[in-house]
N, C-alpha and C positions, 0 to 999 in steps of 0.2 A: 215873676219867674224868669229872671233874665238870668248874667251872671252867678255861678257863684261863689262863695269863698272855700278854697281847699287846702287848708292850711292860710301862707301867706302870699298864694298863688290864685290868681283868678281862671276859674274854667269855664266854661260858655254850658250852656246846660244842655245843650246838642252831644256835647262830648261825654258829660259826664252819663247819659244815656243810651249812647250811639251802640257801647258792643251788650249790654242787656238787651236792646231791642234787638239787635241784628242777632244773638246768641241764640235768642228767644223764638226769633223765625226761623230758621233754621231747625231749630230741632223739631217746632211744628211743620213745617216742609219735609222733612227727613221720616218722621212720625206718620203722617199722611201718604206718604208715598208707599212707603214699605205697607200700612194699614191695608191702603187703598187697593194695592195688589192683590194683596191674599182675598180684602174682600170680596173686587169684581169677579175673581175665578169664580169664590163662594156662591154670589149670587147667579151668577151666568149658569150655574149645573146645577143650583137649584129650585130658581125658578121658571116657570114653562116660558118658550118663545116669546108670546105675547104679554104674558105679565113683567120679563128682562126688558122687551122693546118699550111698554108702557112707562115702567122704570127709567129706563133712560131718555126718553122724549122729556118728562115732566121734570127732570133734573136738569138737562140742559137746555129746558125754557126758563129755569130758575136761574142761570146765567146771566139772562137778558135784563133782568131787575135791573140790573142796578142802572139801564137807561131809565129808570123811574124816578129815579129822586132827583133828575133838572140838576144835577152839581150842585146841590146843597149840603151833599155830606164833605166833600172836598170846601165849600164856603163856613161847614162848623169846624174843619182842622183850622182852615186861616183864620178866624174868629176869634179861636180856643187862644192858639199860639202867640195875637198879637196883642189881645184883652187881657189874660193873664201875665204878660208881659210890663205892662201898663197897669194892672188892677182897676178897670173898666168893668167891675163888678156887674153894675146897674144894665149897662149896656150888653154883657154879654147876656143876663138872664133874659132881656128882652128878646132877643137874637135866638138861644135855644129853647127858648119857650115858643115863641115862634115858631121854626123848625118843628120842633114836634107833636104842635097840635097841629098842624099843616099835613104831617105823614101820618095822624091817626087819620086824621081829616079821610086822607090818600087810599089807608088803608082800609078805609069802611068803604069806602067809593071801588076798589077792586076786589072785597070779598063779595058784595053786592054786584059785579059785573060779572067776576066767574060762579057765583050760582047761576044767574040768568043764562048765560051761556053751557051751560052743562051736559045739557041733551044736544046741543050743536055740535060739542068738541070732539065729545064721547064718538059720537056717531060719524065723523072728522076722519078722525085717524080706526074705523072699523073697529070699536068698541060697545058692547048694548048700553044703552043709559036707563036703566030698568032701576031705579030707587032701591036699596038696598044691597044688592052686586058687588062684588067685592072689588070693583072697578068704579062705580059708583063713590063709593066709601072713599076711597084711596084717594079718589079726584079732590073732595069737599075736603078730607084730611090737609093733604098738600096744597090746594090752595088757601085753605083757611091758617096754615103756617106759613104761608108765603105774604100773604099780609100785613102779618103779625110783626113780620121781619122790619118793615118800614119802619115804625116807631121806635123798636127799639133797634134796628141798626143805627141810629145817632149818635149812641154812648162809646161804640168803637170808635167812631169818628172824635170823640171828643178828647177819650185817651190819646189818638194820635197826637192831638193838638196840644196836647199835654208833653207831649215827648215821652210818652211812660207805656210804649207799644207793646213794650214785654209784657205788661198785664193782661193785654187784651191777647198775645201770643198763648202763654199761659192758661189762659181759661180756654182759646180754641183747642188747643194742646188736649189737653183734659177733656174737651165733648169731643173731639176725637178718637178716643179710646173710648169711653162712654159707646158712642156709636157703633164700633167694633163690637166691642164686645154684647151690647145690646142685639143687636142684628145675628151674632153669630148664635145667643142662645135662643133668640124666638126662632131660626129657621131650624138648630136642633129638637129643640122642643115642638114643632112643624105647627108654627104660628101664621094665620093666614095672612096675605098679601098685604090687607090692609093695616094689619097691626105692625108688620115689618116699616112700610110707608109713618106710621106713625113715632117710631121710634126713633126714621132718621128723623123726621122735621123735628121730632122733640130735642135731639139731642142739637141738630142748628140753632135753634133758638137759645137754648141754656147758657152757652158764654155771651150772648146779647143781654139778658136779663143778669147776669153776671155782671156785667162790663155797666150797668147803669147802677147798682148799688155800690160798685167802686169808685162812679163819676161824683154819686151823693157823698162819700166820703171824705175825697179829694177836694169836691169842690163846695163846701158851706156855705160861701158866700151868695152861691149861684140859686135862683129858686125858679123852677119850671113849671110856676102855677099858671091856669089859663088865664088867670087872670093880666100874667103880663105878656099877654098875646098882642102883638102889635106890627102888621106887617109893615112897617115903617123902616119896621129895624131890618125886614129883609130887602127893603126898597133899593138900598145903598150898595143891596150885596149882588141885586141882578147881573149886574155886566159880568161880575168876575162868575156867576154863578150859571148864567149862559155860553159862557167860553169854556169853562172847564165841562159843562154837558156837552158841549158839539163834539171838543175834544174827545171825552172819552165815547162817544159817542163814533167819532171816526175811527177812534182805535179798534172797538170791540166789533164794526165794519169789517175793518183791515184783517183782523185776527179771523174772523168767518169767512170772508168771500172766497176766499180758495176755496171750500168745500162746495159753495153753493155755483162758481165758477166751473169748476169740474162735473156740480152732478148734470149741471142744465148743458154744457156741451160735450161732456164724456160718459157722461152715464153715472150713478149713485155707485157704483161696484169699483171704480177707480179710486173712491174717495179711503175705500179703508187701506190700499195699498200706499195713496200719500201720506196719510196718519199716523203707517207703519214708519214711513221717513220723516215727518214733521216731531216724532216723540222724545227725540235727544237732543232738538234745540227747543223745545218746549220746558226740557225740563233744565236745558245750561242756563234759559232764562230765568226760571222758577229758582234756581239755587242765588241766581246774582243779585238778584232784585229785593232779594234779603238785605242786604247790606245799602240800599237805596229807600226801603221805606216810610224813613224818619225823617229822611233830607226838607219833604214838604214842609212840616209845623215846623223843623228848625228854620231856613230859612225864614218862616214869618214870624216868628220869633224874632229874628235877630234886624229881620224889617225895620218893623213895628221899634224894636228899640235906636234903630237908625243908625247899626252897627254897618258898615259898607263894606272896612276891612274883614269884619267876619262873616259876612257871605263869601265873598273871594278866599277866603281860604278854608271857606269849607267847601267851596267849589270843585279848587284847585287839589285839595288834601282828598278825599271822598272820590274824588275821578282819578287820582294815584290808587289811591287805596283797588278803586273798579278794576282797573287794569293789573294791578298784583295779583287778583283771584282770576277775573275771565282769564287771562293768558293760560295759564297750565288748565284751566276747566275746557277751555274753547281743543288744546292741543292733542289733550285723553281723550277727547269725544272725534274728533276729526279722525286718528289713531286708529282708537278702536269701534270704528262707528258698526262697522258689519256686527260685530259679535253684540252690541250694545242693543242693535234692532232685535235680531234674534233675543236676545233676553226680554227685551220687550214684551216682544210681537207671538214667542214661541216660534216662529219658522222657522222650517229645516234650511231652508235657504231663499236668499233674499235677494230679489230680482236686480239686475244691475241702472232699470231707472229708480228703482225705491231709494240703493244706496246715493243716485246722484243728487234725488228732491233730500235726503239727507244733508250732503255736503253744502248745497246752497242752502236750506233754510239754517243749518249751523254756520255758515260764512254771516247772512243777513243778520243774525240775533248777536254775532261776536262785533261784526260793524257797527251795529245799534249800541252795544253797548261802550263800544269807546268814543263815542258822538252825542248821544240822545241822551242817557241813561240819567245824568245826575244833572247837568246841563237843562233839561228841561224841566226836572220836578225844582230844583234850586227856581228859578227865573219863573214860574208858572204863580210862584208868592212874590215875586219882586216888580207886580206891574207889565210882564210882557205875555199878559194871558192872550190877548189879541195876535199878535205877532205868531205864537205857540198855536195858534186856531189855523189862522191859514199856514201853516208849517204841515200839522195836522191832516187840514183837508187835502191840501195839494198833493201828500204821500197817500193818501189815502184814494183818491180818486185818479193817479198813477200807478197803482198796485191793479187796481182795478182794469185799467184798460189794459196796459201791456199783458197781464195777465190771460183775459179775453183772450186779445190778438196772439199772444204766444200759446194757449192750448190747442185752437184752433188749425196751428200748423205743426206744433211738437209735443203734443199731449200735456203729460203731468208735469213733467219736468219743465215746460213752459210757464205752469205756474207758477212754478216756487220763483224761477226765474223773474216771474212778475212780482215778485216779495224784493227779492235781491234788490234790482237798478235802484229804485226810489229809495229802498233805506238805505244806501250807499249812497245814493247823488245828494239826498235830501242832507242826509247825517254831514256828511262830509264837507259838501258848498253851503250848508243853509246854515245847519246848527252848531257847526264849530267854529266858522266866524263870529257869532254872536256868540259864543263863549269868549273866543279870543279878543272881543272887545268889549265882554263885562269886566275880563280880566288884565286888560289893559298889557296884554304881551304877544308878541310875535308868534306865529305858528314854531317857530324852532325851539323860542324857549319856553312852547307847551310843554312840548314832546319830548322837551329835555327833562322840565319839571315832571312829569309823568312817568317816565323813564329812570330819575332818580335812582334809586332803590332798586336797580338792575341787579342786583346778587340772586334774591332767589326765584327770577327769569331763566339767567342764568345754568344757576344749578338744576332746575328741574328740564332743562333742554338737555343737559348733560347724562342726568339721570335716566330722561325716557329716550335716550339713545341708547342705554349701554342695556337697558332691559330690551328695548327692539330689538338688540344683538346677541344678547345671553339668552334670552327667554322670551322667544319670540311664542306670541298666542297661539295654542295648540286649538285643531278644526272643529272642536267640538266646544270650546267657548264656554259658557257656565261663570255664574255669580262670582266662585270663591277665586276662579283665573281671573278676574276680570279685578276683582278687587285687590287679589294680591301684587299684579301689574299696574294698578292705579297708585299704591300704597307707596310702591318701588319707586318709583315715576314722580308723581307730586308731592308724598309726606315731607320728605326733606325739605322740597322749598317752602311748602306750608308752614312746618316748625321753625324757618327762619323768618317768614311773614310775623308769625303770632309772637316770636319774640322782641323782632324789634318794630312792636307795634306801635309803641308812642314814637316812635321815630318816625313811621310813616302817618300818622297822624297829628 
């Protein structure tokens, strides 16, 4: 699966896949969001205190997974990408056979530790553990689909490796609405807690069990009998499968210790008011990172076929590209950050440290992403998984202390500050020299190449001046102001992006 022919033209297969996947996340991002909204209101007013908090505790300890699978799902995209590259048939089944008698393995070994623990947790967070409870229920529910998730979480990983994201976009797409809509008729029809519980795990699981009869499809050649279980095959893959765990491992650190940094020296009550500021570069990152998902298995892809010049310009092309969309995303959010909280947040008004930890964690995510973003998913398949760990840990365990040290003396707004330095020193001196020296060019003529494509930069500067001027946000703010000045603001340059898209690609 390397090249291939389009027409009398050769396409690298990154490209010919790059805007279905990117097209594909996007609407499941766009889809989930908007979902997502109507349905926390939903749940939040209909069900009681305890069963909402219960609710949300057990969902965002479902987060934490994915420090369970050791970077073995990140080891079956670069597998996927450089075995089918090669047609390494024999060896790749060895590898995901592997893999996933490993995570059944996993997965019997953690339904078996959260039954044993049940009366512990229950009783933990002030819960009765009394056998049949509708709290009871819900626990075995959820963690008996949290399990489950292991084995077949694989097969998304395998489509990445594939370059074919969209499918797995797709199917998430669809148990998204699935969910919605499930959820919304067991609570009118006043279905108890546990059947609600059961509806979301059912519907997370269904594009996982999806995404593996699309992999049987795809890939014929491949067979994941236990019979060709051989950890031999995963012997090879440890270092690169230990560095991408620490990795994300530091990140998913990085991403939480604010919260846990502010409850333990400001109190748990300051945290929702950062969250209110941390939720519009939460989501400039959620929208960007669309367009970065595929970068992994292409790079190893294009590894493994020992194309150099086509890493460097998917590098080079894909970090133009970054910078065409964050710029007007990063400027409407910067712009309209106040009225953007409130629509969030519902507040009638919003404190002026909330909008500050606003500005900075939007500066930090808009930093990150003209440094880190593609830069380090590219290079993380070309051998500099090492390099990328201490990169990792160094931001990661400098977020943490100035963080500390700055709440300590300026509250919240200390924190975020402790976000900012590191990803701006780190991005800036660590990670764009090692671009500029995969890339074999001077800092100017990055920023030039980057910069290229300056028109619709440009026009959207021009644009959301002349709307700040004409039609300046009226105090009460609302969706359809919001969208209609967004429209005004960046359509134009957007429609010049999407047109002379093979240009910048």
């Amino acid at each position: 699966m390397g090249p291939e022919i389009d027409g009398a033209k050769l396409v690298p297969l990154w490209k010919k896949h790059f805007w279905l996947n990117t097209a594909s996340g996007a609407i499941r991002t766009v889809t989930r969001l908007i979902l997502g909204l109507f349905l926390f209101r939903l749940l939040f007013s209909s069900l009681s205190t305890q069963a909402f908090g219960f609710w949300s505790l057990l969902w965002s300890l479902f987060g934490y997974g994915i420090l369970l699978d050791f970077g073995f799902g990140f080891t079956a995209q670069k597998a996927v990408a450089e075995k089918s590259a090669t047609g390494d048939w024999q060896d790749l089944s060895r590898l995901l056979s592997t893999l996933l008698w490993t995570f059944v393995g996993l997965s019997i070994i953690l339904a078996l530790f959260f039954f044993l623990i049940r009366g512990f947790f229950l009783s933990a967070v002030g819960l009765p553990d009394t056998a049949g409870t509708e709290y009871y229920l819900s626990y075995l529910i959820f963690f008996g689909g949290l399990a489950l998730t292991f084995p077949f979480g694989l097969f998304p990983e395998v489509l990445q490796g594939l370059q074919r994201l969209d499918l797995s976009n797709w199917l998430r797409t669809g148990a998204v609405v699935l969910n919605f809509i499930g959820i919304v008729v067991a609570i009118k029809l006043g279905a108890s807690f546990p059947v609600i519980v059961f509806v979301s795990v059912a519907t997370t699981l269904l594009p996982l069990v999806g995404a593996m009869f699309v992999v049987f499809r795809m890939l014929p050649e491949v067979s994941l009998s236990i019979r060709n279980f051989d950890f031999r095959a995963i012997r090879s893959q440890l270092g690169f499968s230990m560095a991408a765990y620490l990795i994300t491992f530091s990140n998913v650190l990085m991403a939480k210790s604010d919260q846990a940094v502010l409850g333990f020296t400001l109190g748990v009550g300051v945290i929702t008011y950062y969250q209110a500021g941390y939720k519009v570069s939460e989501m400039l990152n959620l929208f960007v990172v669309q367009l970065q998902e595929a970068l992994s298995p292409a790079a190893a892809n294009l590894n493994a076929l020992g194309d150099n010049q086509g890493l460097r310009d998917l590098l080079l092309r894909t970090s133009r590209l970054t910078v065409l969309f964050v710029v007007p995303l990063y400027g409407l959010s910067a712009v309209y950050l106040e009225p953007l909280i409130k629509l969030l947040t519902g507040l009638d008004e919003v404190a002026h440290d909330v909008i500050m930890v606003g500005h900075i964690l939007l500066l930090a995510v808009f930093s990150s992403q003209l440094t880190n973003s593609c830069t380090k998913r590219i290079l993380m398949m070309c051998g500099y998984e090492k390099k990328l760990l201490y990169v990792s840990l160094v931001e990661a365990g400098a977020n943490f202390v100035i963080s500390v040290c700055l709440a300590l003396t300026i509250g919240m707004v200390g924190v975020a500050i402790g976000s900012l330095v590191p990803t701006v020193l780190v991005g800036w001196l660590w990670v764009l020299p090692m671009a500029l020296k995969y890339t074999d060019l001077k800092l100017f003529a990055y920023v030039q190449y980057l910069f290229s494509e300056s028109t619709p930069l440009i026009l959207f500067a021009v644009c959301l001046g002349l709307t700040l001027f004409f039609l300046p946000m009226p105090e009460e703010g609302g969706f359809l102001n919001l969208c209609l000045r967004g429209s005004l603001s960046a359509g134009p340059a957007m429609a010049v992006i999407l047109y002379r898209i093979k240009r910048v690609m």
